[in-house]
C-alpha positions as CSV (number, residue, x, y, z in Angstrom):
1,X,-155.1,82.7,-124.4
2,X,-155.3,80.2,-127.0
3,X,-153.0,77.6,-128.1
4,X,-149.5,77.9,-128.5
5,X,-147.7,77.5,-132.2
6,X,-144.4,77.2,-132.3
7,X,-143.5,76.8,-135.8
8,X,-139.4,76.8,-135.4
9,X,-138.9,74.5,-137.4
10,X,-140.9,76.0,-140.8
11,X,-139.5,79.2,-139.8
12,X,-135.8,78.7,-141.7
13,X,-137.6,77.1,-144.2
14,X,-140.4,79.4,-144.7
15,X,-138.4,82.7,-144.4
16,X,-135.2,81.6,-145.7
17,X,-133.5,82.7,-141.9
18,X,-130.6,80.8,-142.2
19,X,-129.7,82.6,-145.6
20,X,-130.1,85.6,-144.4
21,X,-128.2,85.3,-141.2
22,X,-125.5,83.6,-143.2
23,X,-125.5,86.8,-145.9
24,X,-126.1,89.2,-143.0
25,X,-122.4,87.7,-140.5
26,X,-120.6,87.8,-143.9
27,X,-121.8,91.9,-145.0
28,X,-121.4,92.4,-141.1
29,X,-124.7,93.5,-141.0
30,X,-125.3,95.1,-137.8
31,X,-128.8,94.7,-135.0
32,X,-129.9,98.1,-136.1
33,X,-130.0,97.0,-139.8
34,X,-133.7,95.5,-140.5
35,X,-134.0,93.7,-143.8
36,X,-137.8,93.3,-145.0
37,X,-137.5,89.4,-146.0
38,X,-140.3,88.4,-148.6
39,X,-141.6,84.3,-148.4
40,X,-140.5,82.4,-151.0
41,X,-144.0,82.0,-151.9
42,X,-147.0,83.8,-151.0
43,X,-148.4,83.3,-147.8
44,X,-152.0,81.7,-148.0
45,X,-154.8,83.7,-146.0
46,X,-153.7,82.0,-142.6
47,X,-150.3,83.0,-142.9
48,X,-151.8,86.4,-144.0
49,X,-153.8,86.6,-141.0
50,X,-151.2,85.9,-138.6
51,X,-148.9,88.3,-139.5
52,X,-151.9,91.1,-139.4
53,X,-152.0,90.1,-135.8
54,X,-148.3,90.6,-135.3
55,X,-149.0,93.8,-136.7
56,X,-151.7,95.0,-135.0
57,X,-150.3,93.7,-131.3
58,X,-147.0,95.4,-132.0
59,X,-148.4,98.6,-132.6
60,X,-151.0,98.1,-129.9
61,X,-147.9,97.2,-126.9
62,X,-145.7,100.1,-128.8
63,X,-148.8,102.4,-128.0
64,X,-149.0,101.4,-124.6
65,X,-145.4,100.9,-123.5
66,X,-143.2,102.4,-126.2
67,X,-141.0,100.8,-128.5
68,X,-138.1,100.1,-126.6
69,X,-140.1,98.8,-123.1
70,X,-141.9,96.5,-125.7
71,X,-140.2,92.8,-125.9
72,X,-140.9,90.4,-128.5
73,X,-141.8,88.2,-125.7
74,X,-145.2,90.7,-125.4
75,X,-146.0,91.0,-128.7
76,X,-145.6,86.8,-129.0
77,X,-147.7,86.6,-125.6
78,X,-149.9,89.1,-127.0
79,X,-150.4,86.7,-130.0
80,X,-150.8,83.7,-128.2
81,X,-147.7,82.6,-130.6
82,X,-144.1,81.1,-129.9
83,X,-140.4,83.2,-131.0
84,X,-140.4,80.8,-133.8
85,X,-143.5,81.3,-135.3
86,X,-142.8,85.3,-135.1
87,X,-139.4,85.0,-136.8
88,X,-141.2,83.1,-139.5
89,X,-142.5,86.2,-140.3
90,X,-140.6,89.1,-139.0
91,X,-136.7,88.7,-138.0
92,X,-136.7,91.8,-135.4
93,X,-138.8,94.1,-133.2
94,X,-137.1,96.8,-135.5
95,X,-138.1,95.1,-138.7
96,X,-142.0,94.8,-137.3
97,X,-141.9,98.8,-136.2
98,X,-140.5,99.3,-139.9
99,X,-143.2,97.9,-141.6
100,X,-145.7,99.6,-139.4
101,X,-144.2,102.7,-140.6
102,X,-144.2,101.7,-143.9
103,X,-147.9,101.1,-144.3
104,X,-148.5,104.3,-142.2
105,X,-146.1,106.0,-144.3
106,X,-147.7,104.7,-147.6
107,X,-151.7,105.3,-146.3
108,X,-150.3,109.1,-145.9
109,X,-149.0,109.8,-149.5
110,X,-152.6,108.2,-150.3
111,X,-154.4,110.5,-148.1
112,X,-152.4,113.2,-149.4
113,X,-152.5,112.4,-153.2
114,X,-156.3,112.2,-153.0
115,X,-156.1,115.9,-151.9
116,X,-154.3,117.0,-155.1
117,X,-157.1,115.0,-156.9
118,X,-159.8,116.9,-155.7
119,X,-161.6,118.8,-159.0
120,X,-160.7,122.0,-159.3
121,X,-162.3,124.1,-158.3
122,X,-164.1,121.9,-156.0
123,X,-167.4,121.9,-154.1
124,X,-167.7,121.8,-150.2
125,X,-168.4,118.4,-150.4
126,X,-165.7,116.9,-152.3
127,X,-163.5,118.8,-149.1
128,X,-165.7,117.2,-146.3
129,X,-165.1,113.9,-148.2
130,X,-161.3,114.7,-148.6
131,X,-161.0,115.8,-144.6
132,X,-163.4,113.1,-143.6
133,X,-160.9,110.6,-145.2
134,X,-158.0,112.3,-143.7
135,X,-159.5,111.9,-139.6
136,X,-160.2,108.3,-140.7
137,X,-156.2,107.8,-141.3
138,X,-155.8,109.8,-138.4
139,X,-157.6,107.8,-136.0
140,X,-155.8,104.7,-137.1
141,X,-152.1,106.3,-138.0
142,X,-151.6,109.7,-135.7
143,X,-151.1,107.6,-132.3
144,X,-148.6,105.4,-133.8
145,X,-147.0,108.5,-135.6
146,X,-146.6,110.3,-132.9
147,X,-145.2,107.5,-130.6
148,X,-143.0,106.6,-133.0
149,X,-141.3,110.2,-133.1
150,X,-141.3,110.4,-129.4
151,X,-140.1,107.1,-128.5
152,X,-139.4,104.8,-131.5
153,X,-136.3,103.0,-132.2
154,X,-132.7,105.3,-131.7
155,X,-130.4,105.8,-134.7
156,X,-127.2,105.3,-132.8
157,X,-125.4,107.9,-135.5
158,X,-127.3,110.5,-134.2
């Protein structure tokens, strides 16, 4: 494991946390409400990189031990990162499951949208290129997917 960052104190400052926990107490925001925070500047390739690992050892732990026996303490751990330096970039376990299943959600209707592009009428291999494209997405997505549906985060309304 390499070394530790804690980055607690750029976190507020980087994220704008303390606005948001101020806006969210006065709406009465509840846990369950994620709200996708965007930097106040772009983040520079490190930053970019960092989060990508977030990312990728969320979905990884998720994989393995389901969303809700997943901690932020093993996705930090996982990271070699402190809490602070994963609140600078995501403020919840639910907000880093969202955007996983944002960009899966997003890499479908691309998948899918190619399909409806195909010529018509189209050749064999315009089809093996489209299903070939589809497993791809598969193989990185369809785990996730399908975790996600059988043990992903509970919507307390029902």
């Amino acid at each position: 494991m390499g070394p530790r960052i804690d980055c607690r104190r750029m976190s507020d400052e980087i994220t704008g946390k303390k606005e948001l926990a101020s806006s969210d107490a006065a709406r009465g925001a509840s846990a369950r409400t994620a709200l996708t925070r965007e930097p106040r500047w772009e983040l520079n390739a490190k930053a970019l990189q960092t989060r990508q690992l977030i990312l990728d050892q969320a979905r990884t732990l998720f994989l393995e031990r389901g969303y809700a026996g997943t901690r932020i303490e093993h996705i930090t751990t996982a990271c070699g990162l402190s809490r602070g330096a994963f609140y600078a970039y995501f403020a919840s376990k639910l907000e880093v499951f969202e955007a996983l299943g944002t960009s899966t959600y997003k890499s479908q209707l691309a998948v899918i949208a190619r399909l409806g592009e195909l010529p018509k009428p189209c050749v064999l291999s315009d089809v093996r290129a489209w299903v070939t494209e589809y497993f791809e997405f598969m193989a990185e997505h369809g785990a996730f997917m399908l975790s996600s549906v059988q043990g992903g985060p509970q919507d307390p309304k029902g």
